[in-house]
C-alpha positions, 0 to 999 in steps of 0.5 A: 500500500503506498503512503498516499492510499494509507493516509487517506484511509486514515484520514477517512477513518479519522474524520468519518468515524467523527462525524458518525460519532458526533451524529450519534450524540446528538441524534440520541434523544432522550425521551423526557416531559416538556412544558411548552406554554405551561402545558406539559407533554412527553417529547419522544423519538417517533417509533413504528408503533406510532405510526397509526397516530401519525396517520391520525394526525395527517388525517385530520389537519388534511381533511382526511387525507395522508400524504404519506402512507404507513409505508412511507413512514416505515421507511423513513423511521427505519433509516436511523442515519440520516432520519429524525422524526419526533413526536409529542404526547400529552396524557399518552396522546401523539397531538404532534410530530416532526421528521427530517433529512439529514445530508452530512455532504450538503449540510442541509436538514430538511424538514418532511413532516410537521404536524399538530392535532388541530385541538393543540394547534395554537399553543406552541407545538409547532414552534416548539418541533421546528425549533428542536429540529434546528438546534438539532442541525446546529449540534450537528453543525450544519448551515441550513433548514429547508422545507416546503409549505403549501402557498395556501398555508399563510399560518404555517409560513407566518411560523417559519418566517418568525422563526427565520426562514426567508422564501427560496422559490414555488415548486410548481405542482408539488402536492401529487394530490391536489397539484398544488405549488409548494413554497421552498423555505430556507434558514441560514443557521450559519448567521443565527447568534 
């Protein structure tokens, strides 16, 4: 083995094995009781048995619809790597859940999913996944959030714009059932104090 080949696998071997091991510390979630706005709940990393609640929760905000199916869930919670997806109880209740890509390459964390029971819309839920979901991308010192949002969803594009993303352009016909556009939302964390 020539000098070039043995240290450029011990250079990948250095900096890989970092990386795997600085996505393990903070992707090893702790299930533990939150208070969001005097209320409290159980923040938990979504498992597979959950994924019937989760349907629930698509159900009702779209108007008994589901977007994704069990199938698609399946897939993205098995994928322990590069997915998270956390859900929110209160009284033993799933009432909202979040999932995200992770890509190492482009240091982007995409937000998939994000939903709240319409009875616990208005209290902070959402506010409160998104922005776990962002210290989460700075722990892994990543430089930015993206996620797409109906352009019909006002309310929703209201939160992330408070939060700090900014408009990245329409993906036309982005909702297969419906054929409706989709707002492409960016948050540079890099810039975020």
């Amino acid at each position: 083995m020539t000098m070039l080949k043995k240290f450029k696998e011990w250079f990948n071997q250095q900096f890989y094995n970092k990386e795997v091991q600085l996505r393990e510390r903070y992707l090893d979630i702790k299930n533990h009781d939150v208070e969001i706005n005097g209320t409290e709940y159980f923040l938990a990393k979504a498992m597979i048995p959950d994924i019937p609640e989760i349907l629930g929760i698509e159900r009702a905000v779209y108007g008994g619809q589901t977007p994704w199916d069990d199938r698609a869930f399946r897939t993205e919670l098995m994928r322990k790597t590069d997915r998270l997806y956390l859900v929110l109880r209160r009284n033993d209740w799933l009432v909202a859940f979040i999932g995200c890509s992770l890509n190492d390459h482009t240091k982007d964390c995409h937000i998939t999913n994000v939903a709240v029971a319409p009875n616990f819309q208005n209290h902070g839920l959402g506010y409160f996944l998104v922005t776990t979901i962002i210290k989460k991308a700075r722990q892994l010192e990543y430089a930015k959030v993206t996620l797409e949002v109906r352009v019909s969803n006002t309310r929703a594009q209201k939160l992330y714009r408070d939060i700090g993303f900014v408009d990245n352009g329409i993906k036309k016909d982005y909702y297969f059932n419906d054929r409706e556009d989709a707002l492409n939302m960016v948050l540079d964390i890099t810039k975020i104090g």
